[in-house]
N, CA, C and O of each residue as an XYZ file, in Angstrom:
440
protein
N     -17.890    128.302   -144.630
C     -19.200    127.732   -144.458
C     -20.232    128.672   -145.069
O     -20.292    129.901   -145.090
N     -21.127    127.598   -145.624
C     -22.336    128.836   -146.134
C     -23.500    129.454   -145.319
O     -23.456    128.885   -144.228
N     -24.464    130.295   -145.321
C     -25.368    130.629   -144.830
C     -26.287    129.586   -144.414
O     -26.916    129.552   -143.356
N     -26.300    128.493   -145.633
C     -27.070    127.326   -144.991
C     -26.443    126.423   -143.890
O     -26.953    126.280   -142.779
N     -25.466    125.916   -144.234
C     -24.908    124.906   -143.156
C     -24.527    126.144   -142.027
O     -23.914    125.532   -141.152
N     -24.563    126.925   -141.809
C     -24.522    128.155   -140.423
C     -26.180    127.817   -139.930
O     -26.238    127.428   -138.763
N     -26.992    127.874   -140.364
C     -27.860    127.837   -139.973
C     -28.421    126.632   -139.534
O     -29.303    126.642   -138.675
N     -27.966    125.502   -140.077
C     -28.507    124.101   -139.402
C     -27.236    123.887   -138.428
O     -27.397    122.889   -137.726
N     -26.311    124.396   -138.253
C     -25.659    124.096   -137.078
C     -26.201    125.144   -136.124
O     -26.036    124.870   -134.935
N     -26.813    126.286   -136.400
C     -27.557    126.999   -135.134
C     -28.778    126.116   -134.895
O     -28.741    125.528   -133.815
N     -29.448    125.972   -135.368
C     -30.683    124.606   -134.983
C     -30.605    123.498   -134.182
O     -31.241    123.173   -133.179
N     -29.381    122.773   -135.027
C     -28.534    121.475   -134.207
C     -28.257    121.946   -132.335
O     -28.780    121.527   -131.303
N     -27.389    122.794   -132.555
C     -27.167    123.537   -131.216
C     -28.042    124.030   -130.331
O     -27.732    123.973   -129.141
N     -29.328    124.621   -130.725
C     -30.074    124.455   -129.687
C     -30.987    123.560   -129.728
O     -31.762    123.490   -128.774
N     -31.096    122.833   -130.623
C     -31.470    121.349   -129.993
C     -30.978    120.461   -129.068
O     -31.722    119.851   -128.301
N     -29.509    120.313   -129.081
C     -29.004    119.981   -128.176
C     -28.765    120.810   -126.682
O     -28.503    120.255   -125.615
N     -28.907    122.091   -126.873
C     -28.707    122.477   -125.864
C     -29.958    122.216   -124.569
O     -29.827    121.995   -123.365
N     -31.296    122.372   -125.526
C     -32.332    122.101   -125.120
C     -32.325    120.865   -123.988
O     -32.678    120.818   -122.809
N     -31.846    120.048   -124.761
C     -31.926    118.856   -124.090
C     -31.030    118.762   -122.507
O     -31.461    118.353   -121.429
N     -29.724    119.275   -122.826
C     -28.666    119.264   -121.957
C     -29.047    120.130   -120.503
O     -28.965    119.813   -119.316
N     -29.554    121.512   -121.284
C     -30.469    121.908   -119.988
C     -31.783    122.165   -119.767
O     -32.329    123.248   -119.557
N     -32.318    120.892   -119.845
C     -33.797    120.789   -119.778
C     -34.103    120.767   -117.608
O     -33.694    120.133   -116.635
N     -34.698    121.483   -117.801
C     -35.014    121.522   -116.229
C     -35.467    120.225   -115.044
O     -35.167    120.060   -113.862
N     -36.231    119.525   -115.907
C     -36.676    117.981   -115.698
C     -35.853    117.147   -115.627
O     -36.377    116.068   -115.902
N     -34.500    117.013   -115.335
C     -33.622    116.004   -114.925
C     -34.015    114.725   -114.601
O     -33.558    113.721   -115.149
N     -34.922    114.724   -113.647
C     -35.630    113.294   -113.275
C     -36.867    112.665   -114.087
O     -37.702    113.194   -114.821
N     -36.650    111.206   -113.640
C     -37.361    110.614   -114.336
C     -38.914    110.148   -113.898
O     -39.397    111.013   -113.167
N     -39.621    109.290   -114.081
C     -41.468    109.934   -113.392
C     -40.742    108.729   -112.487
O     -39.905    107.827   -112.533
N     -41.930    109.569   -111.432
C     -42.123    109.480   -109.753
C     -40.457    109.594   -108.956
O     -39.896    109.103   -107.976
N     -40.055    110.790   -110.337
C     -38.819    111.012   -109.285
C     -38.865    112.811   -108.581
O     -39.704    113.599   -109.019
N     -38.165    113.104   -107.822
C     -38.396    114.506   -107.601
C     -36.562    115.013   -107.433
O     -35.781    114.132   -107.075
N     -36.251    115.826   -107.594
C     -35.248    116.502   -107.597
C     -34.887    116.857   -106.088
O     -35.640    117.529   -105.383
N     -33.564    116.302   -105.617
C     -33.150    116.735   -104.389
C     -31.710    117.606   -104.704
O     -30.831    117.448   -105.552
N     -31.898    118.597   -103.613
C     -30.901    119.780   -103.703
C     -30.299    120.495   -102.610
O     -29.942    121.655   -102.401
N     -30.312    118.987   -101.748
C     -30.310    119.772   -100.334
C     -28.468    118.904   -100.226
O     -27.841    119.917   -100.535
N     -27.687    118.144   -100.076
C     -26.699    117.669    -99.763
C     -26.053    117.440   -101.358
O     -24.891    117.158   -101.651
N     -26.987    117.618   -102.085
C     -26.011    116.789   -103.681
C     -27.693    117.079   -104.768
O     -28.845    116.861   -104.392
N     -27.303    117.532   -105.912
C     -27.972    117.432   -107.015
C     -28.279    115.864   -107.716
O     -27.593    114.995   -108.254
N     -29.455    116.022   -107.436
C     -29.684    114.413   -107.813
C     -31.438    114.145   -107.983
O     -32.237    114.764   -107.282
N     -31.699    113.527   -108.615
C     -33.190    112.576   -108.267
C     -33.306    111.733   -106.908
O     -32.321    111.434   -106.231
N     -34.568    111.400   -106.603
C     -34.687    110.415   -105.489
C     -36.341    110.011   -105.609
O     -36.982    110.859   -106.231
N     -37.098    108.896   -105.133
C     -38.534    108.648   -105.410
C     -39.211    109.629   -104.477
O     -38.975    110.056   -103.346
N     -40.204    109.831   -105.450
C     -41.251    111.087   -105.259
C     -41.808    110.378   -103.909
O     -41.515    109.200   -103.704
N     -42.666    111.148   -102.928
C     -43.291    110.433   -102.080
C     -44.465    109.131   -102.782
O     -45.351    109.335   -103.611
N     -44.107    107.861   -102.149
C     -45.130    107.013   -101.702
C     -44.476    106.371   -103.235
O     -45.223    105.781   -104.015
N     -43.127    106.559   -103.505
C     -42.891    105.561   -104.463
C     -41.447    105.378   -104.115
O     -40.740    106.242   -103.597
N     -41.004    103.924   -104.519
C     -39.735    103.327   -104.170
C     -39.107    103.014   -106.156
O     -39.492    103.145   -107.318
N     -37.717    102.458   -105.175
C     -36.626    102.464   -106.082
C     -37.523    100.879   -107.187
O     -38.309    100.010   -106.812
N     -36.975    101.117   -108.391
C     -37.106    100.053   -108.960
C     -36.341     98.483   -109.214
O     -35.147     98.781   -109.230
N     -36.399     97.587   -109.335
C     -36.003     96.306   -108.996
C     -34.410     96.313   -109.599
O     -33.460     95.764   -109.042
N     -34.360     97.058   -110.855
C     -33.065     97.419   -111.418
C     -32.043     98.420   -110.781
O     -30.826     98.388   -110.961
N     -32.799     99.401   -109.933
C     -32.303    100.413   -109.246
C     -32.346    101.819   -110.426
O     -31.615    102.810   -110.442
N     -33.140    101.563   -111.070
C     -33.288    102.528   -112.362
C     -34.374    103.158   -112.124
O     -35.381    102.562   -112.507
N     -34.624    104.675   -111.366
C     -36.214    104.846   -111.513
C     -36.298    104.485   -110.550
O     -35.477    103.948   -109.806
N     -38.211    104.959   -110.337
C     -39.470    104.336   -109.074
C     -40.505    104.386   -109.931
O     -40.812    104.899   -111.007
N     -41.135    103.368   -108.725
C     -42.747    102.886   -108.997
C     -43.274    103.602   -108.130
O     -42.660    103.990   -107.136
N     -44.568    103.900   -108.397
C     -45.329    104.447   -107.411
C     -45.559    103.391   -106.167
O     -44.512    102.754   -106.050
N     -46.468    102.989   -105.255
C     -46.790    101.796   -104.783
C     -48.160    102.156   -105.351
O     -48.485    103.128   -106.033
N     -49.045    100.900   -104.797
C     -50.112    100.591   -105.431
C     -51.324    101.108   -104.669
O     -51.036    101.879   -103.753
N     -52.949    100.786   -104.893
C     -53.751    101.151   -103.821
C     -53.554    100.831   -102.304
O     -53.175     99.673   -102.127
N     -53.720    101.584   -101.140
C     -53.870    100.669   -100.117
C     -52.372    100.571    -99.731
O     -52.191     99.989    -98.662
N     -51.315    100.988   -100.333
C     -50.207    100.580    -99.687
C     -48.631    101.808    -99.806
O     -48.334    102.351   -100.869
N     -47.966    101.984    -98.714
C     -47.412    103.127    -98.735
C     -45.815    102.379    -98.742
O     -45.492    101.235    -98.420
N     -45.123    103.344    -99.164
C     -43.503    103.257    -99.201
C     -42.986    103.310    -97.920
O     -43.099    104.309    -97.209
N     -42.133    101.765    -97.410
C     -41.902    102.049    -96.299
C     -40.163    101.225    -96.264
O     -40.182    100.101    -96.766
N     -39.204    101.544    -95.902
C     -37.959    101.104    -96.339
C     -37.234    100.383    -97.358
O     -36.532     99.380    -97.494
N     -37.834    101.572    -98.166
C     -37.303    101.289   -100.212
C     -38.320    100.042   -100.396
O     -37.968     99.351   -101.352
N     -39.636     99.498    -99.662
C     -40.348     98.739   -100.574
C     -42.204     99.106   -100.045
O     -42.537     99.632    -98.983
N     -42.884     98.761   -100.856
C     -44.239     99.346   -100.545
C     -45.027     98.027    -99.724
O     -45.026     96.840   -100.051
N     -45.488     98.481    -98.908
C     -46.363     97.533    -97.950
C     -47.406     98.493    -97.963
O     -47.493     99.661    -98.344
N     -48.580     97.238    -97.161
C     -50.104     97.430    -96.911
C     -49.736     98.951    -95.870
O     -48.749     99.237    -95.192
N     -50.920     99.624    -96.117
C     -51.450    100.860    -95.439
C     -51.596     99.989    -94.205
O     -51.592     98.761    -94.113
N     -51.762    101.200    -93.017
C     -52.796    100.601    -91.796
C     -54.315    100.149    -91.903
O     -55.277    100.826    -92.265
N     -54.282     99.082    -91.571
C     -55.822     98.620    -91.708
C     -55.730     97.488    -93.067
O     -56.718     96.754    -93.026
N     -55.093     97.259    -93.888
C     -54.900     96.035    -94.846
C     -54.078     95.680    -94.613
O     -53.093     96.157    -94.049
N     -54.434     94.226    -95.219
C     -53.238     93.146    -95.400
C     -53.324     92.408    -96.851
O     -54.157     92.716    -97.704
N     -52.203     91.245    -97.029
C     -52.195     90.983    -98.302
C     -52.285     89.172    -97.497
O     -51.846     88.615    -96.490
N     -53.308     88.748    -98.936
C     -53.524     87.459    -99.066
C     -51.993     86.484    -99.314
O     -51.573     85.627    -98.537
N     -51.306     86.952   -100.727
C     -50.375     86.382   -100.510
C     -49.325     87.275   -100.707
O     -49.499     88.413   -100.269
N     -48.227     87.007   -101.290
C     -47.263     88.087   -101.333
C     -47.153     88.750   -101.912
O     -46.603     89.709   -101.370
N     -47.517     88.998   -103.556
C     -47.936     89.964   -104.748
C     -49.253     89.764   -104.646
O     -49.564     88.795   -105.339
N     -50.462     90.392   -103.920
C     -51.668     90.480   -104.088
C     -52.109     91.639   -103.524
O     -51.437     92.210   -102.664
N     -53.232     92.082   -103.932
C     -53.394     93.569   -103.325
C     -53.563     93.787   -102.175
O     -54.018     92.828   -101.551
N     -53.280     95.150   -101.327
C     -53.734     95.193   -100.248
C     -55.444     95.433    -99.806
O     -56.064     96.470   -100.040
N     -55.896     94.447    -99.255
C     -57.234     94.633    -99.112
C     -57.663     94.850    -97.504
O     -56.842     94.612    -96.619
N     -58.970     95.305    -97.212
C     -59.446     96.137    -95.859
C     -59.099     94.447    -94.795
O     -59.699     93.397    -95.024
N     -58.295     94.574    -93.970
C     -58.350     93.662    -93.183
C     -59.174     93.518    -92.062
O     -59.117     94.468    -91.282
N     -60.429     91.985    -91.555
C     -60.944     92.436    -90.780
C     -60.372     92.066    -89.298
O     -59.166     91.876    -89.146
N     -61.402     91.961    -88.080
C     -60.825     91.770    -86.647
C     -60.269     90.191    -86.753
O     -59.171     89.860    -86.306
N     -60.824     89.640    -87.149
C     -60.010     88.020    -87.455
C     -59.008     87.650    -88.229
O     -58.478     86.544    -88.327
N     -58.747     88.776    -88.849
C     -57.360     88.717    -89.739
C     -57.497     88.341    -91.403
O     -56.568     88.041    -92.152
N     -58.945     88.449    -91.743
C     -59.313     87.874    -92.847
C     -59.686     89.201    -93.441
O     -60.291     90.156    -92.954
N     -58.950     88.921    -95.100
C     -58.813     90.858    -95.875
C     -60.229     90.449    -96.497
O     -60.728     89.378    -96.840
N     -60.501     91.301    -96.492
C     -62.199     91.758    -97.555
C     -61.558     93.227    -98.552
O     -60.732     94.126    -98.400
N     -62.742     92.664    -99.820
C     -62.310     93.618   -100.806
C     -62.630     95.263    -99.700
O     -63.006     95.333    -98.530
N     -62.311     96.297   -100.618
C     -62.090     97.476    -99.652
C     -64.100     98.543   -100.324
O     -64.587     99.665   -100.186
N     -64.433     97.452   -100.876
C     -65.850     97.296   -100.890
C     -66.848     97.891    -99.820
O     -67.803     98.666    -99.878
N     -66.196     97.176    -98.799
C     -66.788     97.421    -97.506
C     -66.566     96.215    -96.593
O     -65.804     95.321    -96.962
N     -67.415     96.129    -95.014
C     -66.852     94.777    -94.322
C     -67.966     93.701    -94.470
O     -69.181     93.865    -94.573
N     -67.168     92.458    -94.451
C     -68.219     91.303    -94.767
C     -69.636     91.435    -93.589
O     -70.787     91.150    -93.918
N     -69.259     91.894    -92.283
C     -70.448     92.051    -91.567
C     -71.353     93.075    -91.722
O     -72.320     93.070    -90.960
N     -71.253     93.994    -92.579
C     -72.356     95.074    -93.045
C     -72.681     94.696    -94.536
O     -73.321     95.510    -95.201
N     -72.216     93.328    -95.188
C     -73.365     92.683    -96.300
C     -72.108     92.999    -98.050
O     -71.942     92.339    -99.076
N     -71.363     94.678    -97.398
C     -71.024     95.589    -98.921
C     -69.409     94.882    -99.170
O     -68.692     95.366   -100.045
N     -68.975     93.830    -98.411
C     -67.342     93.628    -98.925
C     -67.789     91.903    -99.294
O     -68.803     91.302    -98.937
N     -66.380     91.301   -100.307
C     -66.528     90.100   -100.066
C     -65.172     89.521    -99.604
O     -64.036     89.811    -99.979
N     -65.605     88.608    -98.674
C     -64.211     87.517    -98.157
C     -63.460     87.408    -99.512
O     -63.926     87.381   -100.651
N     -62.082     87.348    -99.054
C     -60.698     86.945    -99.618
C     -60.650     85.588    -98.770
O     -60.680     85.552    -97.540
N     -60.559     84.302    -99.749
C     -59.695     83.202    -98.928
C     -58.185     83.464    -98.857
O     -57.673     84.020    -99.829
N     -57.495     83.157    -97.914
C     -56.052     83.168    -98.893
C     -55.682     81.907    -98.861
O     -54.672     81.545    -99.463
């Protein structure tokens, strides 16, 4: 082998090596667990994805709660993919604006 092809196989090689041990193993909104097994798992306040590939964060207003994201305390959702908005004492969500009885939110029909 010549000096050149020695040298693009030292390049090649730590390019690849780079990759192989790149410290970042996981993928976003994942965090590295190292306590029972080397592995990824969702970062707080994000769940598994619909494929089981990855996490989503959850959205405003709503926290990770047995592998799927629901309303925070204090919102609810109009329908079933809709945001979580400030729920009031009658059960009716207002944007998180503020409450319809101090003038600053507006009613959600659902």
């Amino acid at each position: 082998m010549g000096v050149r092809q020695i040298a693009w196989l030292g390049l090649a090689s730590a390019l690849v090596s780079g990759c192989i041990l790149d410290d970042n193993r996981c993928g976003e909104n994942q965090v590295e667990i190292k306590n029972l097994f080397e592995g990824c798992g969702c970062a707080p306040n994000a769940v598994p994805n619909a494929d089981g590939v990855g996490c989503a964060l959850c959205g405003a207003n709503e926290v990770a709660t047995a592998g799927a994201c629901t309303c925070a305390a204090g919102y609810s959702r109009a329908a079933e993919m809709a945001a979580c908005l400030v729920a009031m004492d009658a059960g009716t969500p207002v944007d998180a604006g503020g409450s319809a009885d101090s003038g600053g939110g507006k009613v959600v029909t659902p």
